[in-house]
C-alpha positions in Angstrom: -30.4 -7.8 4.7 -32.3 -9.7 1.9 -30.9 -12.1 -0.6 -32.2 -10.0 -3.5 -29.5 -7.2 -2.5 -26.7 -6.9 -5.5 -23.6 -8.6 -4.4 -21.6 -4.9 -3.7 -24.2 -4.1 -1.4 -23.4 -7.5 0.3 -19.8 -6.6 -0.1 -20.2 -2.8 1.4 -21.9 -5.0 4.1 -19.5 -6.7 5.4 -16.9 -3.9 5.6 -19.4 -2.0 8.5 -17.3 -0.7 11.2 -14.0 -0.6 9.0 -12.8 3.2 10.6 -9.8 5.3 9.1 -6.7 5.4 11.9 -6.6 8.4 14.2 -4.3 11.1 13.5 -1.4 10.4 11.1 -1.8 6.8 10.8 -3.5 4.9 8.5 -5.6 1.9 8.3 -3.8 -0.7 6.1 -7.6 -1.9 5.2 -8.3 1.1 3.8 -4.9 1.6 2.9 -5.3 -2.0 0.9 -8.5 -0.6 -1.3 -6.8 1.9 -2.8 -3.5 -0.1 -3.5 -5.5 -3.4 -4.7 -8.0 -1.3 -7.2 -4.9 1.3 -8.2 -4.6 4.4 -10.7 -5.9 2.5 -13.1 -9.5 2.6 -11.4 -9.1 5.0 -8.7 -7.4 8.0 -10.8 -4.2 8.7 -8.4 -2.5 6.8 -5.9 -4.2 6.6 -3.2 -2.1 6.3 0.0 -3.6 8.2 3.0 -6.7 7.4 4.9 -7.4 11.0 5.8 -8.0 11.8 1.6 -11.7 11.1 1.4 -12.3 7.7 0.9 -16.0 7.1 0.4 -15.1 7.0 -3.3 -12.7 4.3 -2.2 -14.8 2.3 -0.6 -17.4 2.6 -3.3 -15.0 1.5 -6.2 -14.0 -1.4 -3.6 -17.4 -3.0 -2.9 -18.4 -2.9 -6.7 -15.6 -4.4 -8.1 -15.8 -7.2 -5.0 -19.3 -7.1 -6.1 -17.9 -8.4 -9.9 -18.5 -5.2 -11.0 -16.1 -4.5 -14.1 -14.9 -1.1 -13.5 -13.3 -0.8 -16.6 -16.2 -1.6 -18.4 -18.2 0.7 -16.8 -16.1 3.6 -17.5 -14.0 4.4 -15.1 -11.6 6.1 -17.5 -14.3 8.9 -18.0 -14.4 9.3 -14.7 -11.3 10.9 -14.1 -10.9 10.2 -10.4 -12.9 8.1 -8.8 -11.7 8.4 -5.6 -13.6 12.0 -5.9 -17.6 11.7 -4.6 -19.2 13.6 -7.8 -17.1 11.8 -10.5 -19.8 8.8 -9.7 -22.5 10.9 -10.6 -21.9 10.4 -14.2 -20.9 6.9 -13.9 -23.4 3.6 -14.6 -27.3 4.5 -15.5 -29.0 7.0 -14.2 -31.8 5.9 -12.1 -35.2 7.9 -11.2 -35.8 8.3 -7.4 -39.1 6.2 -7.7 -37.0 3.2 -9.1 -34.4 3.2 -6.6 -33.2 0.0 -4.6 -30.6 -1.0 -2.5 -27.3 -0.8 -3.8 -28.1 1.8 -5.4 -25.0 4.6 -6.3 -26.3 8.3 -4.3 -24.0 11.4 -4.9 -24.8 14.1 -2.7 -23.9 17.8 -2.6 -21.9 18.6 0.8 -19.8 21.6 2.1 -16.8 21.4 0.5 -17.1 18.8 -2.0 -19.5 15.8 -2.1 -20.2 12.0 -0.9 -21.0 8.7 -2.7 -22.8 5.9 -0.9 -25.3 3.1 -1.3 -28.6 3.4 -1.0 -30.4 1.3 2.1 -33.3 2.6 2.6 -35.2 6.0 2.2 -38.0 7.9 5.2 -40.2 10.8 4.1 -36.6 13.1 4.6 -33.6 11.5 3.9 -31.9 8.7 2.4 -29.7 5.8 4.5 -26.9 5.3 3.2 -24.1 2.7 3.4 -21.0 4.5 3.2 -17.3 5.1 3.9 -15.8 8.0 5.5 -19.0 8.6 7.3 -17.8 9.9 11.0 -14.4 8.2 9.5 -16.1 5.0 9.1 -18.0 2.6 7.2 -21.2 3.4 8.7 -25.3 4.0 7.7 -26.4 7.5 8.1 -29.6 9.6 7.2 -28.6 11.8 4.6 -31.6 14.7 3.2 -33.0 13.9 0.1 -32.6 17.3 -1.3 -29.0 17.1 -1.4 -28.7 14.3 -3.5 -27.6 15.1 -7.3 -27.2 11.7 -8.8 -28.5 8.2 -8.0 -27.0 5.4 -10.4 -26.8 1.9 -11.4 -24.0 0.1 -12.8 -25.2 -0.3 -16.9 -26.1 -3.6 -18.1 -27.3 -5.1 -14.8 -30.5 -5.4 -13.8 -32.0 -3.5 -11.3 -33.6 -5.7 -8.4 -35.6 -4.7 -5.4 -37.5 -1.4 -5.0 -37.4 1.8 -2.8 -37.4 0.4 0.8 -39.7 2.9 2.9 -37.9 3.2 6.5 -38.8 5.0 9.9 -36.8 7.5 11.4 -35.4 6.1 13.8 -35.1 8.2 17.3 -31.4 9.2 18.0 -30.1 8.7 14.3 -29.7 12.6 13.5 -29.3 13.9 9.7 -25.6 13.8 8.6 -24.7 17.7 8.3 -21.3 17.0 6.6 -19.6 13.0 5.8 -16.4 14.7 6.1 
């Protein structure tokens, strides 16, 4: 971790190891996202740890961040808590301008995933995310299933693309499900 990293990223950070509760339980952290942030960002009420929360957990670490939400059009969004709504959301950024923090959608089976950007190898991105393996977690995701990589408007970006090694027994995500 640098000190040039955008405070969400810092935020996202901290929140590593945060896992959804087994069966039909729920984490209250988790829980606690959705309730703090509300309809009014997320879209719906969100109340149920097994809904996909990587949305969640993106809306949570931005507006920790001081990201205003509102500002940035949320309301357009629809529902936040869904992966693909972010990839209209913010600025889009070109590949070659990424850094960390940055906002990745990606296609997946089923629906999609949002994430922050950490890194990049010759295949994939790694990305800081929730609901990866039910956690908050940093996974390889490829690069070809990324639609969207975005930047919250108005703020500068900082830092560059971060060029990474593969690193042996850290597999390609096949679904963040």
């Amino acid at each position: 971790m640098t000190t040039t990293e955008p405070a969400w990223l810092k935020a996202a950070r901290a929140k590593l190891g945060t896992r959804e509760a087994p069966g039909a339980a729920n984490n209250p952290t988790i829980i606690g996202w959705g309730k703090r942030l509300g309809v009014k960002v997320l879209g719906i009420a969100y109340n149920a740890d097994s809904v996909p929360w990587c949305g969640v957990f993106v809306a949570e670490c931005l507006d920790r961040g001081g990201i205003d939400l509102a500002a940035e059009g949320m309301h357009r969004m629809r529902v936040a808590v869904r992966a693909k709504a972010w990839a209209t959301w913010g600025a889009n950024l070109a590949a070659d301008r990424l850094a960390p923090g940055a906002i990745l959608v990606f296609d997946r089976e089923g629906g999609g995933h949002v994430g922050f950007y950490v890194g990049e190898d010759a295949k994939a991105y790694h990305v800081l995310g929730g609901n990866q393996g039910d956690a908050v977690s940093i996974t390889r995701i490829l690069k070809a299933r990324c639609v969207a990589r975005r930047w919250p408007r108005d703020v500068p970006v900082i830092g560059r693309p971060i060029a990474m090694r593969e690193v042996a027994g850290m597999p390609l995500s096949r679904n963040e499900a």
